[in-house]
C-alpha positions in Angstrom: 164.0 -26.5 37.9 164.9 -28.8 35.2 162.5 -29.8 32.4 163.8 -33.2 32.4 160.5 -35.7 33.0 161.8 -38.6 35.6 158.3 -40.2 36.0 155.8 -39.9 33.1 152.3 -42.1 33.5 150.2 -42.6 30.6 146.6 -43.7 30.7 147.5 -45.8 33.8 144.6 -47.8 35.0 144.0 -50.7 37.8 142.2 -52.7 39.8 143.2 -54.9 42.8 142.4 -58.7 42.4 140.0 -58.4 45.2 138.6 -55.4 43.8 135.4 -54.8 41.8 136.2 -51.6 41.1 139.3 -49.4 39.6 141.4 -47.7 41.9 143.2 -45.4 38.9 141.3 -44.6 36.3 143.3 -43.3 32.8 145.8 -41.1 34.8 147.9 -38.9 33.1 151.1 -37.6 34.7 154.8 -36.2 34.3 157.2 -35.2 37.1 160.2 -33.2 36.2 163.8 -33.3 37.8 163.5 -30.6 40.8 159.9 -30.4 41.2 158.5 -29.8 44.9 154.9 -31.4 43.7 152.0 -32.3 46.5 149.2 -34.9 46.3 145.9 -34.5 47.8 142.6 -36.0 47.7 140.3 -37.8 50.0 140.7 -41.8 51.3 140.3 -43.8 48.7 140.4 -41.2 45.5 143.8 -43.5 44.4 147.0 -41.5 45.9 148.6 -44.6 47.7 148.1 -46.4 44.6 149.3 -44.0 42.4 152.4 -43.9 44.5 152.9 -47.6 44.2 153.0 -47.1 40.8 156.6 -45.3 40.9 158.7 -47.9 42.1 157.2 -50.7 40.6 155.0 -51.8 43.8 152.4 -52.4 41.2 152.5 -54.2 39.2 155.3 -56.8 39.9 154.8 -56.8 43.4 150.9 -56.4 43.9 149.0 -57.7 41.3 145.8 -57.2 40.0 145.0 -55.6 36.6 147.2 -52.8 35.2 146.7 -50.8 32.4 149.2 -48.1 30.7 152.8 -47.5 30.7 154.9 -45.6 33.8 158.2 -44.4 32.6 160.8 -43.6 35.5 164.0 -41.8 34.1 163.2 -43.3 30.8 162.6 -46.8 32.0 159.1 -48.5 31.7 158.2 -50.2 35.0 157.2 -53.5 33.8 161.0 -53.7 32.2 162.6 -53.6 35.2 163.0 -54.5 38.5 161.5 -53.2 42.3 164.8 -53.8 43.0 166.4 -51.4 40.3 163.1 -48.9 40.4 163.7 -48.3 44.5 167.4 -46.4 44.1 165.6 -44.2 41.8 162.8 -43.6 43.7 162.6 -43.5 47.4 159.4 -44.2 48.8 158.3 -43.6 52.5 155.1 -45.2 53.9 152.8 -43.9 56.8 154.2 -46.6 58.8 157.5 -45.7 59.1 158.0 -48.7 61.4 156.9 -51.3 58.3 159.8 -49.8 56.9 162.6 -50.6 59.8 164.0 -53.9 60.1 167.5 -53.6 61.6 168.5 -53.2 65.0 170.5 -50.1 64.8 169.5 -46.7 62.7 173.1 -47.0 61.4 172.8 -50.5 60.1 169.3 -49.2 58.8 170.9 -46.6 57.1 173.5 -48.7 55.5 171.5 -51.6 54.0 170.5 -49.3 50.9 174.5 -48.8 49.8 175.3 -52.7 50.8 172.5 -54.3 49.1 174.3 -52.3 46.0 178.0 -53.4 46.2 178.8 -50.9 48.2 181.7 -51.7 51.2 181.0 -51.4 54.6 183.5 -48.2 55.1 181.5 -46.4 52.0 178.0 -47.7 53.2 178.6 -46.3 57.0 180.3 -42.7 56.1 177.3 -42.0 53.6 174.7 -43.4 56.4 176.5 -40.7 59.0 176.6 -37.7 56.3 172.8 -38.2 55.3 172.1 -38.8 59.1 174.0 -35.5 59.6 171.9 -34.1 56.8 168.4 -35.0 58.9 169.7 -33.5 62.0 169.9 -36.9 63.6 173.6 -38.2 63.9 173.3 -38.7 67.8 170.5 -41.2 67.0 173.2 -43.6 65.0 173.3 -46.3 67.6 170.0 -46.4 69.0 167.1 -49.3 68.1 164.7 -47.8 65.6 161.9 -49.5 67.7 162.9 -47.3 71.1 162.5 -44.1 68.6 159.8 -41.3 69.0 157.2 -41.4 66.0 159.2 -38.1 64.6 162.8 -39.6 64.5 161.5 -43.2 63.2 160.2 -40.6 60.3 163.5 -39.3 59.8 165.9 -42.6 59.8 163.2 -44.0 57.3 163.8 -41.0 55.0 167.4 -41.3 56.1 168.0 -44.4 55.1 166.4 -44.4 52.0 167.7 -41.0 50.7 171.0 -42.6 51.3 170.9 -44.5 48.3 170.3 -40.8 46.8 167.0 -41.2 44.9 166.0 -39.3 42.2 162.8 -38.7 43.7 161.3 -38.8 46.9 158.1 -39.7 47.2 156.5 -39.2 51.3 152.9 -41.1 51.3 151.0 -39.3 54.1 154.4 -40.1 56.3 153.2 -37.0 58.0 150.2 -37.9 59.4 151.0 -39.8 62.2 153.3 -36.6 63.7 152.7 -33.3 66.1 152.3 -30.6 64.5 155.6 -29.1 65.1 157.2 -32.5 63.6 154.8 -32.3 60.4 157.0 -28.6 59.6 160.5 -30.0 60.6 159.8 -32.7 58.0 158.3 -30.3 56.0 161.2 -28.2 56.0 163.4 -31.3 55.5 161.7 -32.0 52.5 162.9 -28.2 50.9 166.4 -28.8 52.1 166.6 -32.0 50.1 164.8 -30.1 47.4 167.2 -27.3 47.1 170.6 -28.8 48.6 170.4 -31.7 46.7 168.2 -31.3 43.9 166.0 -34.1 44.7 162.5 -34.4 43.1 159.9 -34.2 46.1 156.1 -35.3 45.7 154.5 -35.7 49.2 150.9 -36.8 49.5 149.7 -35.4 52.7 146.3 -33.6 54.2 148.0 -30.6 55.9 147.2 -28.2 52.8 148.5 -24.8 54.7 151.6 -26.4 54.8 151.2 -27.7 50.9 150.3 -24.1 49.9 153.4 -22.5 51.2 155.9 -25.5 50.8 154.9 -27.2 47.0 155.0 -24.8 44.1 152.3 -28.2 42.3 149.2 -29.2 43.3 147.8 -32.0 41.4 144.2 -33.2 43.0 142.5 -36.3 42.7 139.4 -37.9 43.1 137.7 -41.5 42.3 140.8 -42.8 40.7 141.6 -39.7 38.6 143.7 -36.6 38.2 140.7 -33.8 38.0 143.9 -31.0 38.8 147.6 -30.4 38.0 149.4 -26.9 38.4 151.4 -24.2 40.1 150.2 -24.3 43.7 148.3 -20.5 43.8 146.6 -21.6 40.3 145.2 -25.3 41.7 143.6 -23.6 44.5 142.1 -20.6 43.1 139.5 -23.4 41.8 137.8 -23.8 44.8 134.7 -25.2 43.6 136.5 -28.2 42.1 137.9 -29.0 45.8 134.6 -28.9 47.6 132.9 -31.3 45.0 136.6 -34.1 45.7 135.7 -33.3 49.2 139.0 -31.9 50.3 139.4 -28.7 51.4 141.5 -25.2 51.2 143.9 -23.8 52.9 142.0 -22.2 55.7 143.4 -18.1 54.9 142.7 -19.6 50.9 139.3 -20.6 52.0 138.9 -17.0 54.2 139.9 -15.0 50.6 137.9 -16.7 48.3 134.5 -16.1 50.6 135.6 -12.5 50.6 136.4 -12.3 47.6 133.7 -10.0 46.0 134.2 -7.6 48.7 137.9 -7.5 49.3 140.4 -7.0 45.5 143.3 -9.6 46.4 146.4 -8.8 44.0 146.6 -12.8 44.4 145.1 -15.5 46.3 146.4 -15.5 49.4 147.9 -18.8 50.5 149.4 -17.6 53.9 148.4 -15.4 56.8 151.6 -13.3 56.0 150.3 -13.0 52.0 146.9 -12.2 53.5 147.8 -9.6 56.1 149.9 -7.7 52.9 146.5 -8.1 51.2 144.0 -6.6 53.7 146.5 -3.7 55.0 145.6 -1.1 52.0 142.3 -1.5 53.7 142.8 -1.4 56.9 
């Protein structure tokens, strides 16, 4: 992993016109080329927000009053464009069907590359290779509206990885899926992580699958950033999570009430770490 900082945030603050209230309160934050980074908190503690932050979202497109300075590969937000900001970071709403708008998942797919000069022969090769890449070429004709919730996920990562984003940034995009579609994209998210280098931050609520995918944690709660570091580290400070109100991993969770009685080498943060942990005792 690089130490190159491609989003830096400093003392970013806000509040929505029709709010009385700030959503993000002074946040401080820096994510480097590579990084595999998860989000967590409870509704409302500012992650949404904080994710419209990124590509520009707020403040050109939502108003309200900002505070700070967000830097994305060097840039600062309010010097430049959504526009410019969105084939640097790709961002992928909850609602992946807010985020389709053609009538084919090829045409989807090539509306990034188009709306940047590129030709049509260019566009629809890169749309079929990162289609490829998602495991969803045979899908390339099909309406995104006759899609299953799982594969309108994919073509809306599809098509905007296919402008190849620094950094991809997945705001609860999982929570909508089965369980066995949460780990395909999951698993998607470390292929495009290691294959391609890509910066991954993912804001989701399925923390086993945060403890054993994203090697960061960063926690927050009312607005703020109360935690930031190595996954195994973050979660070892289980008090701090009960007070935001989100909870551990559930085998994290199991060590930590044993852990007076039982010497783990390390906090276990799956069943396969904890099973290697209790057999000496067994």
């Amino acid at each position: 992993m690089s130490t190159e900082v491609v989003i830096a945030l400093r003392e970013v603050a806000y509040r929505y016109p029709t709010g009385k209230e700030p959503v993000l309160r002074g946040v401080d934050l820096e994510l480097r080329r590579g990084e595999y980074v998860g989000l967590v908190g409870t509704t409302g503690a500012g992650k949404t927000t904080l994710c419209q932050t990124f590509n520009g979202l707020i403040p050109h497109y939502t108003r309200g009053e900002f505070q700070g300075t967000v830097e994305v590969l060097g840039v600062e937000t309010r010097q430049s464009t959504v526009a410019d900001l969105t084939s640097r970071v790709g961002l992928v709403f909850q609602d992946a069907d807010a985020q389709l708008v053609m009538s084919t998942v090829e045409e989807e797919c090539m509306l990034g590359p188009l709306s940047r000069g590129v030709s049509r022969a260019e566009a629809r090769t890169r749309a079929h290779h990162m289609l490829a890449t998602l495991e969803i070429p045979h899908l390339a004709q099909r309406s995104p509206q006759t899609l299953s919730g799982g594969q309108k996920q994919r073509v809306a990562i599809a098509a905007v990885m296919v402008t190849e984003p620094a950094i991809l940034v997945l705001d609860e995009a999982t929570s909508e899926l089965d369980a066995m579609m949460v780990q395909k994209i999951f698993a998607l998210c470390d292929k495009l992580n290691q294959q391609l280098g890509t910066t991954i931050l993912i804001v989701s609520h399925e923390m086993e699958l945060l403890a054993q995918h994203a090697s960061r944690l960063v926690l927050m709660d009312q607005g703020r950033v109360i935690l930031d570091g190595p996954t195994r580290q973050v979660l070892e400070q289980a008090e701090v999570f009960r007070r935001a109100g989100v909870r551990l991993p559930q085998v994290t969770e199991f060590a930590v009430r044993v852990g007076e009685r039982i010497p783990w080498p390390a906090l276990p943060l799956s069943e396969d770490e904890a099973e290697a942990g209790l057999r000496p005792l067994a």
